[in-house]
C-alpha atoms as one frame of an Amber mdcrd trajectory, in Angstrom:
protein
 149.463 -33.495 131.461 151.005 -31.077 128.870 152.072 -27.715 130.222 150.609
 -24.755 129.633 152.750 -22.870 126.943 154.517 -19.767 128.278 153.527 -16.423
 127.075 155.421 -13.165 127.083 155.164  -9.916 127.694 156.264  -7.270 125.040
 159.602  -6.237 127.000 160.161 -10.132 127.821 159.637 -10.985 124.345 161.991
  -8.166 123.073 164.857  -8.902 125.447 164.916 -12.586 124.249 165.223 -12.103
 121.071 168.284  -9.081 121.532 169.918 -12.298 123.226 168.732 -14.537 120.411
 170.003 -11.846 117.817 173.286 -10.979 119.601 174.290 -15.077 120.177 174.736
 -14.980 116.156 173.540 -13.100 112.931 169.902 -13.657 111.784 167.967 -13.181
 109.372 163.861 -11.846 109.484 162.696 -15.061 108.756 164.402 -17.142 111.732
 163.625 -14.225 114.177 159.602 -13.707 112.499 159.582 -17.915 113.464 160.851
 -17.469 116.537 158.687 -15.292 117.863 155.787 -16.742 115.884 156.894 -19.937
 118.163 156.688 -17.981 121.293 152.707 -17.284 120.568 153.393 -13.608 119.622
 150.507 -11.676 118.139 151.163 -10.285 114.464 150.871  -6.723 115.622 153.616
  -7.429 118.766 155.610  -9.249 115.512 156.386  -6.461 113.961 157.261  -3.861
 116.651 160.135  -6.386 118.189 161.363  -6.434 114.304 160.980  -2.547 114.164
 163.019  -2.528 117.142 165.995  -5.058 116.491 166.143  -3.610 112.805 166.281
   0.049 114.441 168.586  -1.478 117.379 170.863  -2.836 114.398 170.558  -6.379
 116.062 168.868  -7.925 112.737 170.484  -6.496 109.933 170.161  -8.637 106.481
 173.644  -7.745 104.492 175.165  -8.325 107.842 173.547 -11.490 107.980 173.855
 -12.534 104.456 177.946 -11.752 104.399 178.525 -13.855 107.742 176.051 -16.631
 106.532 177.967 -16.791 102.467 181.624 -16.734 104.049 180.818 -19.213 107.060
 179.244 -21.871 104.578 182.200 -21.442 102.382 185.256 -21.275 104.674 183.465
 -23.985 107.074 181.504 -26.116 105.115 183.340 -25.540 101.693 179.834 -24.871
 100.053 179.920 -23.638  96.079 178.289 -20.665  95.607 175.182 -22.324  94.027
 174.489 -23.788  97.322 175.371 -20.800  99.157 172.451 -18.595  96.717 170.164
 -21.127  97.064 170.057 -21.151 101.223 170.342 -17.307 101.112 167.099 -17.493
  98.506 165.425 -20.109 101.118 165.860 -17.517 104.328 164.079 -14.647 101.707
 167.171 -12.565 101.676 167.161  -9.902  98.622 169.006 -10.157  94.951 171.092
  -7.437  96.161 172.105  -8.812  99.739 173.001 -12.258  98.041 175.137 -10.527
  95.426 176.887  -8.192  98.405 177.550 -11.792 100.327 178.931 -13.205  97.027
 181.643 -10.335  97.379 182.706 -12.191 100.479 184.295 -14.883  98.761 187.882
 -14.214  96.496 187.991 -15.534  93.037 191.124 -16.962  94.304 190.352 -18.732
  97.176 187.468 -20.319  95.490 189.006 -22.274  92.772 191.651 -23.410  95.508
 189.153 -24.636  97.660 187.693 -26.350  94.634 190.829 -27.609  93.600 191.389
 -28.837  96.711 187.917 -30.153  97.670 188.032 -32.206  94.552 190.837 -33.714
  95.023 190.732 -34.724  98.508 186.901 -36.672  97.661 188.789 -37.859  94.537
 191.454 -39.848  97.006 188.400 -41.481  98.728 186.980 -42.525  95.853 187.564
 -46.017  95.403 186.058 -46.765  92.438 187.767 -48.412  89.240 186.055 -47.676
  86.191 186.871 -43.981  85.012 183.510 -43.036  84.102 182.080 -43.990  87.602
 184.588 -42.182  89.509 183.802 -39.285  87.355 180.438 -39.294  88.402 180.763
 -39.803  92.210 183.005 -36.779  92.242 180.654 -35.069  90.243 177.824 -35.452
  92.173 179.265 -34.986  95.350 180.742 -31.681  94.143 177.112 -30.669  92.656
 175.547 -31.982  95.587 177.808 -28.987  97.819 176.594 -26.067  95.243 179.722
 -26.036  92.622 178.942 -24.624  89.054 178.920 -27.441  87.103 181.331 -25.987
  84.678 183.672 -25.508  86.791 183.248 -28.935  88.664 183.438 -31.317  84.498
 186.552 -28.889  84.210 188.223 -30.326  87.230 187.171 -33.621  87.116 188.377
 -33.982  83.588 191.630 -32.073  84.960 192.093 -34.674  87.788 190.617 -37.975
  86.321 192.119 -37.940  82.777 190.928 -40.732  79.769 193.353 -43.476  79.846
């Protein structure tokens, strides 16, 4: 027999989601689903929200500057990849161009540089053209401009 889902009281549903919100940065989207999840009426939606915005527990740039440098000093995401996640989660022009600012001209093309050349040494493949393209699209694949990833890969895999 399936249980009967749990349902909340306004308080009970607001003090989860201050733990929810304080555990790690969110954005209104994830917190909107949450409590969406938890059977919350529209109307009890947008109070909590009210609240955590007011309580500075949601806060978007904050979110959007933790999310952009975590993704790129972690995962060593580009910053196409980066914009496009940040455009998925409905986070504003202007809060994706603030997170941008997170990440140093500098210590992007070095993480490029050395991202590239680290797949490059796995890369086991022969023929020049093909190894051109598996470090291409594995690059792409992680949000690099693709400018900046033919420059590198015609930097690191010279014509013979």
């Amino acid at each position: 027999m399936i249980a009967p889902k749990k349902t909340y009281t306004l308080s009970e549903a607001t003090k989860k989601l201050e733990s929810y919100c304080a555990y790690q940065d969110r954005c209104h989207k994830e917190v909107q689903q949450k409590l969406q999840q938890m059977g919350m009426i529209p109307e009890a939606i947008d109070h909590i929200l009210a609240f955590l915005i007011q309580e500075n527990y949601l806060n978007e740039e904050r979110f959007a500057r933790s999310f952009a440098r975590g993704k790129f000093n972690i995962k060593k995401w580009g910053k196409n990849r980066i914009v496009n996640e940040l455009k998925q989660r409905d986070i504003s022009k202007f809060n994706i161009k603030v997170a941008l600012e997170e990440i140093t001209p500098e210590a992007y093309y070095t993480t490029l540089d050395t991202l590239a050349k680290k797949r490059l040494a796995e890369i086991r493949e022969k023929d020049i053209q093909k190894c051109r393209k598996k470090l291409a699209d594995y690059l792409l694949y992680r949000g690099w401009e693709s400018s900046l990833v033919y420059e590198k890969i015609f930097e690191l895999v010279p014509n013979k």
